[in-house]
C-alpha positions, 0 to 999 in steps of 0.5 A: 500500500502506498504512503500518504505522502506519494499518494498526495504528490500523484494527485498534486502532480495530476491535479497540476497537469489537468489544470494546464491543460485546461485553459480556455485561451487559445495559445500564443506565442508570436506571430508564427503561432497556430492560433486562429480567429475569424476573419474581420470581413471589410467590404468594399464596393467601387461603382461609377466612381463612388466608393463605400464604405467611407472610413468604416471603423473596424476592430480587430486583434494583433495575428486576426485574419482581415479580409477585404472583399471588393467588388470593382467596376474599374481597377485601383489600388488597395494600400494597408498603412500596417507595419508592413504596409500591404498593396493590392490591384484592384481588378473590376470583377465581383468578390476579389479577397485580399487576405491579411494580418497585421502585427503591430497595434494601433490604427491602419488605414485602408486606402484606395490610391485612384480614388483617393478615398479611404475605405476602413480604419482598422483599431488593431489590439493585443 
């Protein structure tokens, strides 16, 4: 029969292992971990000269996947003031996805450089 002393240290330890594996958050470490989230879905839509949105506010977290959806009767440019800045061309067409992330905190511009116009600010958060 074991001793108290080596049954208390099983369940100590045991009770130890569950507990880690137990967290509720997903784990992170950098920019190149595994962790996923949904998607922060931006659309965008370009029709005789007009654009909207107009400077929608979007919130999003550090790693997040952004995806912008445009549907574009002429071409333009798409450009991600993010640390590093993201360009994309703009083709006329319906449903183009450009996919993202952004590893720096703080506030990102999303602009159409022939428009001129800037389409989403995105909030960024650790």
């Amino acid at each position: 029969m074991p001793s108290v002393s080596r049954l208390c240290i099983s369940v100590l330890a045991l009770a130890v292992l569950v507990a880690g594996c137990a967290s509720s958050e997903p784990e992170r470490s950098g920019a190149s971990a595994s962790w996923t989230a949904e998607s922060v879905i931006v659309p965008v839509r370009i029709a005789d000269g007009a654009v909207t949105p107009a400077d929608a506010r979007f919130e999003a977290r550090v790693g997040q996947p952004i995806e912008i959806v445009v549907d574009s009767d002429t071409d333009d440019e798409l450009h991600v003031h993010a640390e590093p800045d993201h360009t994309f061309a703009v083709t006329p067409g319906t449903g183009e996805r450009f996919r993202f992330t952004v590893e720096v905190p703080g506030r990102v511009e999303i602009e159409l450089h022939h428009a001129g116009h800037t389409v989403a600010t995105l909030l960024v958060r650790e």
